[in-house]
N, C-alpha and C positions, 0 to 999 in steps of 0.2 A: 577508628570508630569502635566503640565499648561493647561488650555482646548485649549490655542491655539497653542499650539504644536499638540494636536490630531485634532484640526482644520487644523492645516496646511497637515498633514498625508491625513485626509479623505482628505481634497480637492484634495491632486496628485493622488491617488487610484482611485477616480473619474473619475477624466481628461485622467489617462490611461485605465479607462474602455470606457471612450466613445471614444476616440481612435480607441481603439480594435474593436468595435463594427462597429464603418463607417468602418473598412477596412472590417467586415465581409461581407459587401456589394458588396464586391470585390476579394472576398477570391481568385479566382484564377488567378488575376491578381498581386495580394499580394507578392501570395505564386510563380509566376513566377520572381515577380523582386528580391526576396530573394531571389534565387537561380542565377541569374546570377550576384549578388554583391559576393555571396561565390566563386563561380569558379572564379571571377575577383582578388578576393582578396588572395584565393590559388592555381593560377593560375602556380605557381613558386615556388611550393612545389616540393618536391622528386616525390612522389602523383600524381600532379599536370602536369609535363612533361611525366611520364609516362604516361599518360592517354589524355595528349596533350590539359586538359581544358581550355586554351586558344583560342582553335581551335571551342569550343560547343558554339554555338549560340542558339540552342533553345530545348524546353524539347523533344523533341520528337531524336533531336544529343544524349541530354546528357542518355537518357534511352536505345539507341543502343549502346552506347561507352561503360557505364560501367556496369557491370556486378551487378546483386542483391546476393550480397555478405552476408557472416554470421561473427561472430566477427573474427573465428580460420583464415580468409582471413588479418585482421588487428593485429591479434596477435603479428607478428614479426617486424612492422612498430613498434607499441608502448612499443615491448620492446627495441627497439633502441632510440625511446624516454627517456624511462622509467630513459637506459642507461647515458643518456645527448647530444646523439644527437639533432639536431636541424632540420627544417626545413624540417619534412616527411612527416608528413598529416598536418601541421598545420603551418605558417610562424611566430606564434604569441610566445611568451616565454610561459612555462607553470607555472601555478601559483600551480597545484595541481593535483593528480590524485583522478576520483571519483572510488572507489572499488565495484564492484557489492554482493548483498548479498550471491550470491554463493551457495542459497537452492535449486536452478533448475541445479546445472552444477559449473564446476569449477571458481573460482573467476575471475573477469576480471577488468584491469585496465582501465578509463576512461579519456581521456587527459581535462581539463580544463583549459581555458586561458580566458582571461579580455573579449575579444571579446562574449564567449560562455556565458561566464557570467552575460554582459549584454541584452542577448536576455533572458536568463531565468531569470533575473529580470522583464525582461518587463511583462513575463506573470503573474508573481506573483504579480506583483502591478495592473494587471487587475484582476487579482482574486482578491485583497481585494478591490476592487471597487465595484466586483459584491456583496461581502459580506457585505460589510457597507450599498448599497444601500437594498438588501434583509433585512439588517437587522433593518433599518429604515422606513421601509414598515410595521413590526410587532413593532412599536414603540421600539426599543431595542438602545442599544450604546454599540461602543468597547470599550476595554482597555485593563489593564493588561495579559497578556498570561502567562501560565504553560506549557512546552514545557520542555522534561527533555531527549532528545538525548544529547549526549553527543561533548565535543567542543575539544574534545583531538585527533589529528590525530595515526593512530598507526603507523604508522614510515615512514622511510623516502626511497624512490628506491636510486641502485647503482650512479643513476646522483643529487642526493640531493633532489628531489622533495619530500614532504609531500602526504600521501596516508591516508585514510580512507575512508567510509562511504558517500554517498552523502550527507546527515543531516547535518557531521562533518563539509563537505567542505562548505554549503550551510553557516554556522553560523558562522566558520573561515573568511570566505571572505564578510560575511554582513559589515557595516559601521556602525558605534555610534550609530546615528541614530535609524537604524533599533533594536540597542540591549537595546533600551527604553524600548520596548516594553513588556520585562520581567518582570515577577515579584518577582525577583533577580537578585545577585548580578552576574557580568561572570561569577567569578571564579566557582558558583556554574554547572556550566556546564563545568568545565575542571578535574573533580574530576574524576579518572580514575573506581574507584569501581562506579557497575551500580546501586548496591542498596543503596548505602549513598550517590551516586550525587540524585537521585529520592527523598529519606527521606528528605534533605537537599532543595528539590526546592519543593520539600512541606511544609517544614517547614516554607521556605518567604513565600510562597504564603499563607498561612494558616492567616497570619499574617493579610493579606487586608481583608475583607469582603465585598470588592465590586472586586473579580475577575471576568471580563468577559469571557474569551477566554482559552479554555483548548486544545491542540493541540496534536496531535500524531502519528506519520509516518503509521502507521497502527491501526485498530480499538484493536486489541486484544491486543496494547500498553496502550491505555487510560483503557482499564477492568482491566490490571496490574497495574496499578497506583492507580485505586480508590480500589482494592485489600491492597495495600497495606497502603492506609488512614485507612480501615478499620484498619487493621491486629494491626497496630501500631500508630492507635489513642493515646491512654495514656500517649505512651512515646513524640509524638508530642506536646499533650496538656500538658505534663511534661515542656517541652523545654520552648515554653511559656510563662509559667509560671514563668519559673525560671532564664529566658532568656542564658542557656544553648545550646549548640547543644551536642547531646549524645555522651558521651565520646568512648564508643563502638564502633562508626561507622569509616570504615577504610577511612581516607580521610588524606592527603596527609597534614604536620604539616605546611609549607607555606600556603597552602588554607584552612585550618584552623585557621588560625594566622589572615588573611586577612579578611575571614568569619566575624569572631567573631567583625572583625571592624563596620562590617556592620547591627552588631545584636545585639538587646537589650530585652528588659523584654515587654512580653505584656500581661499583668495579668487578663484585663477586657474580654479581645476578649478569654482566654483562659475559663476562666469561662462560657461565653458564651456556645464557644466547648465542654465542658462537661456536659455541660444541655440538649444540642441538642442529644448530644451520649448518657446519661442517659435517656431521653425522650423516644428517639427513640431507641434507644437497637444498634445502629449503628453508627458512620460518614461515609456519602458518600458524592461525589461532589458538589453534586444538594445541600442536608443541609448543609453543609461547606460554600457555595458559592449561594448563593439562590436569587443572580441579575444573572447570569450565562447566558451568551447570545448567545453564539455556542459552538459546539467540532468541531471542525477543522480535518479530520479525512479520509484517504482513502475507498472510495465505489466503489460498483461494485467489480464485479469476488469474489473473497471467502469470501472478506471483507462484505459480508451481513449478512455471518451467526453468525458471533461476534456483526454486531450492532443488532440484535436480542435481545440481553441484555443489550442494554445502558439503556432504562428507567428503569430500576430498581437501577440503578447510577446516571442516567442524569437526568432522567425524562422526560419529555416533550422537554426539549433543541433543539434545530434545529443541526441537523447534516449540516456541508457545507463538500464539498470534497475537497478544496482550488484547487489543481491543479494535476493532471493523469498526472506523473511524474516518470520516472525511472532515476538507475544511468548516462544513455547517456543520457538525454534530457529529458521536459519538453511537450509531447505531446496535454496536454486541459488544458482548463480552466472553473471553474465550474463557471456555472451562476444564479444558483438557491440554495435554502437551500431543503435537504431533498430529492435531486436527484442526481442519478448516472451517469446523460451523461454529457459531458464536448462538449465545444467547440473547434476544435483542435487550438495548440498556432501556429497560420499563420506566423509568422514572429522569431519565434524561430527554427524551422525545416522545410527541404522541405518535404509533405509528400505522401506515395504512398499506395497504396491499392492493395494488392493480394486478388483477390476471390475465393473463395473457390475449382472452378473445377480448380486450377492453385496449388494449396496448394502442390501438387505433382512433380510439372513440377520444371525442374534443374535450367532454366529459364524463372520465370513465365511472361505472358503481365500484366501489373498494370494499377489502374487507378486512374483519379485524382480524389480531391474535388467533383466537379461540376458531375464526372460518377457515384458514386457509389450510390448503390440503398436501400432505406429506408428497414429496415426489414433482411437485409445480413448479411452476416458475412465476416471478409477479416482479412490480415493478416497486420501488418504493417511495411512501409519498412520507414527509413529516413534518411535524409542527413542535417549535422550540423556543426557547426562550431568547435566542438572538433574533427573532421577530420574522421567522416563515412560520408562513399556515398553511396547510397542505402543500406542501411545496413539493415538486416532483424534480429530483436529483438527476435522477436516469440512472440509476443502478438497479441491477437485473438480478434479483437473486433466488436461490431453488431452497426448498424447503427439505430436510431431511433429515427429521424426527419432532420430537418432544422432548425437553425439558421440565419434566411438571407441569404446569399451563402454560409453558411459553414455547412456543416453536423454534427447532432450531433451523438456523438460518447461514446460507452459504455463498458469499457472493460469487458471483459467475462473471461479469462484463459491464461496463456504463455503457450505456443504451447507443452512443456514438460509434463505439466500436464497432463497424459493421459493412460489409463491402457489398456488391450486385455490380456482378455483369449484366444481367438481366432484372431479375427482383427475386434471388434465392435467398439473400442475406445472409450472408457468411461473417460472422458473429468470431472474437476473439477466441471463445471458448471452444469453437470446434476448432482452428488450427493449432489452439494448443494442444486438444486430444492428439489432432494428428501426428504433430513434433517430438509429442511425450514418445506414441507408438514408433516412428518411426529413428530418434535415437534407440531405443531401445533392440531394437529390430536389428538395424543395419549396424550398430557396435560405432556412433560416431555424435561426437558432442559439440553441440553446435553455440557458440559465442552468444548468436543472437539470432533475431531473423523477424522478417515482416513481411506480412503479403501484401501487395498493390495489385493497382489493374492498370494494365498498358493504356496509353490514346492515340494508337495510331492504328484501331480498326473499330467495327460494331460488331457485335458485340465483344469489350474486350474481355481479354482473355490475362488469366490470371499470373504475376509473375512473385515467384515464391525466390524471396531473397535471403539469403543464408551468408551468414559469417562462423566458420570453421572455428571452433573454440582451438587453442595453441596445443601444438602436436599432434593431431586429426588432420586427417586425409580421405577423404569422399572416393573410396575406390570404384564404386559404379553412380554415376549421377545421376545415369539413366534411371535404371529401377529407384532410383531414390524419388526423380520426380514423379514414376510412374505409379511406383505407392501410395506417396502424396495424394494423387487424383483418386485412388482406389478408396481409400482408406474416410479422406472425406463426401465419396458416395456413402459409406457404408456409414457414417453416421448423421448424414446431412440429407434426409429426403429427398430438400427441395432442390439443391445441388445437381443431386443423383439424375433427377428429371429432367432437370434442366442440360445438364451436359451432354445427355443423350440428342439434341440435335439444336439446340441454342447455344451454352456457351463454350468457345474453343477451349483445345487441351492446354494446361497451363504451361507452363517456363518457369526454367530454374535458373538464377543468376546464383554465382559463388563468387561473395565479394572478397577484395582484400582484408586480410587481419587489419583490426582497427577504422572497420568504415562505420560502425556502428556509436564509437566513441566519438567519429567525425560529427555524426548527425545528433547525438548527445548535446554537444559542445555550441551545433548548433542553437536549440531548444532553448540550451542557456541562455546563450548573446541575443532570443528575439521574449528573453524575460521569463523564461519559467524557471521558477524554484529548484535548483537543484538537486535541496533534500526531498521533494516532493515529485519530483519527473514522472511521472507514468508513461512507460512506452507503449507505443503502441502496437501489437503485433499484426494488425489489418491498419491498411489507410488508404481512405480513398483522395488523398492530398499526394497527385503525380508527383509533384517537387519535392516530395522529403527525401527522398536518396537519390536527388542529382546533383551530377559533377563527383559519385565515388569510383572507385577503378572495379571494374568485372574481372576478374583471373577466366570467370568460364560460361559459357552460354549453353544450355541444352534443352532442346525441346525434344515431344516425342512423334514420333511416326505413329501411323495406324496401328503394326503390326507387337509394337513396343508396348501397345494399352492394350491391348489383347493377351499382349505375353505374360500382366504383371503377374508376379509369385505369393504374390499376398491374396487370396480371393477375400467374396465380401462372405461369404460363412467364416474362413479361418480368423476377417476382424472383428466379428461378432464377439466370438468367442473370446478371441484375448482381450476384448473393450470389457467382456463381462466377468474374467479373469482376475485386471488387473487396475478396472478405472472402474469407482464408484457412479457409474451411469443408467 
């Protein structure tokens, strides 16, 4: 690719960042006139009469007219879509439906048309505006990307439309253009098997040694990835070599055929790779690729506790978040490298803010941009051009500055994620504090881990499941569980109160290496998207980790919760040390 084609690139990501940014100036004037071009424009929907948005003249009509709805309200409009009907929440044809990944609740179909489409470009080319410029601050340049979701929809609804993955649809529907930017060929993204399309887009990219850009819907995507550079370094640096792709790997005999068009013998750079892996005992990203100038990468809510271990892959690398984004719509845009608030996208969604004393209410009062208060938490409702109107996602997010008139915004948890023994509501985000603090503390790095609640007593009592990341050893389990319990008094009120004579002390299970990829694998085979998996690190679903093997049980005695070493002054301090709380 020429420098003036990446010249012409950065310069439009520019131009649509400084865009973005004067309207931030304006956010709630912005964010008013999008919303009366949408009711203009689906004014003459099925939707649209029923609800009479022809009739709303301003936000304060349109938030008494219609109701803050949850998706099972839209379910039956969009299986009438789904169907081949036309014209119910949306006037526009549909080019695709986005599938949600289905880890929190059953799967859900997302309509997508040219229109919706173009607003969630806009924000994506503001994000790589903020990225280029971030990244020409620390003297860096883009290029090449590794990005290994896959470009295959999984089938098609009763009215012919194409369904998968938001990723799917996102790469289906980009232009030429945009698919420069790989560092392969398409087909390598249309290879149905997950583990020969990924070998396969490591294989090109292995090839360049000036990759910049490594990408991945979730952080615990890119650890899978450079997982599996390591795993099967030899047979990559085999390929190489020999200018082979491994005959082993299940890939589809057309995209193979075509492949191989595209792939020759690279003998130097392979020799290269094996000096680096014999050197260092390893390939990881960072050596592989060592101009490497971001991982592209979702932050904030659980995705902190996976980037925990990218320097030991990445190294030093700058995390950017590109854009806080679900299968309905494209919420921020990240402005900085190495931070987790976004900007919210003004001109891709209308959006609204449930606070927190409303969290409960059937229909809560909302607020806009310009109301909500730095330091809160709120819930989010929005309204977009794939045809939700106040639609309430269940994403929980904290407010933590300003942007010029726009708030910045930092997701914390989707509203699902959330346990009680009793009705404390222990929330994803407090056991990730906890985990954070307590690898940190006790010197041990853990694979994975999720809280349940037992059923074999009242009130249960909580069982903290933990898988030992490889070469980690849990020298005291005990204090470890007993931490555990200290640590989320000290940040969980309602917890704290409760534990005090409602709910029992918790338990520690330490599973076998690889139970966590068991329960992955499961996830899959009952339909959720792989490039999209959200784990979950609370579930109140007994059955998700049964049938794996326990290496070790430990509960605590009285005299063991009395003992711990951690007090709740010494967690104050370090929560207010070292976590933005």
């Amino acid at each position: 690719m020429t420098k003036l084609f990446w010249s012409l690139l950065a310069t439009m990501a520019r131009q649509a960042k400084v865009n973005f940014v004067q309207k931030t100036r304006h956010a709630d004037a912005v964010q008013e006139q999008f919303l009366r071009s949408l009711l203009q424009t689906h004014q003459n929907t099925e939707f649209g009469h029923h609800y009479k948005l022809s009739e709303i003249k301003t936000i304060e009509q349109f938030r008494e007219r219609i109701p803050v709805q949850p998706y099972s309200s839209y379910q039956p409009f969009i299986e009438r879509m789904a169907n081949g009907e036309t014209n119910i929440l949306v006037p526009d044809r549909l080019l695709y439906f986005n599938l949600t990944s289905g880890s929190t609740g059953r799967q859900k179909l997302v309509p997508v048309t040219k229109r919706s489409r173009r607003a969630i470009s806009q924000a994506n080319w503001a994000a790589m505006g903020f990225a280029i410029d971030a990244a020409r601050q620390r003297g860096l340049s883009l290029g090449k990307l590794l990005f290994t979701s896959s470009a295959k929809p999984l089938g098609r609804t009763a009215g012919g439309v194409s369904y998968g993955p938001v990723s799917t649809s996102d790469l289906r529907l980009s232009n030429i253009l945009t698919r420069q930017f790989f560092a392969y060929p398409w087909e390598a993204l249309q290879i149905s098997d997950s583990f020969a399309r990924q070998y396969v887009c490591l294989l090109f990219a292995l090839r360049n040694p000036d990759l910049k850009i490594i990408g991945a819907t979730f952080p615990v995507l890119a650890l899978q990835l450079a997982n599996y550079l390591e795993q099967y370094a030899d047979s990559l640096i085999h390929d190489l070599e020999t200018g082979e792709i491994a005959s082993w790997l299940s890939i589809e005999p057309d995209l193979r055929a075509s492949l191989m068009r595209h792939w020759s013998i690279a003998p130097q750079r392979a020799t290269q790779l094996r000096q680096i892996a014999k050197v260092e005992g390893r390939l990881t990203p960072i050596l592989a690729w060592t101009n490497l100038s971001l991982v592209s990468t979702a932050r904030g809510g659980t995705s902190n506790f996976y980037l925990q271990r990218f320097p030991q892959y990445f190294g030093d690398t700058p995390i950017f978040g590109g854009v806080y984004a679900a299968s309905e719509t494209t919420f921020g845009i990240s402005w900085a490298f190495n931070t987790d608030s976004v900007i919210p996208a003004i001109e891709t969604s209308f959006l609204e803010f449930i606070p927190e004393d409303q969290w409960e209410t059937a229909q809560p009062q909302t607020q806009l941009l310009s109301e909500v208060r730095v330091g809160d938490r709120y819930r989010i409702v929005m309204t977009n051009y794939s045809g939700f109107y106040r639609y309430d996602i269940g994403d929980i997010v904290q407010i933590d500055g300003f942007f010029e008139q726009a708030p910045l915004i930092t997701f914390q948890h989707r509203q699902g994620g959330v346990i009680s023994s009793t009705t404390e509501k222990t929330t994803e985000f407090h056991v990730l504090q906890v985990m954070q603090i307590l690898q940190q503390t006790m010197n041990v790095l853990l694979e994975n881990f999720c809280i349940t609640l037992s059923n074999d007593q009242i009130p249960d009592h909580y069982w903290v499941n933990i898988e030992l990341a490889p070469g980690y050893v849990l020298d005291d389990p005990v204090t470890f569980l007993s931490k555990f319990d200290t640590i989320l008094k000290s940040i969980h009120p309602s917890y704290e109160a409760k534990r005090q004579d409602q709910i029992p002390s918790p338990r520690l299970r330490i599973l076998e290496s690889g139970s966590f990829t068991q329960v992955r694998n499961r996830l899959i085979q009952r339909g959720v998207a792989e490039s999209h998996l959200k784990f979950p690190l609370v579930s109140e679903d007994r059955n998700l980790l049964e049938g794996l093997k326990v290496e070790q049980e430990v509960q605590l005695t009285g005299q063991e919760q009395d003992d711990c070493s951690l007090s709740k002054a010494h967690t104050n301090l370090w929560l207010q040390s070292k976590l933005r709380i």
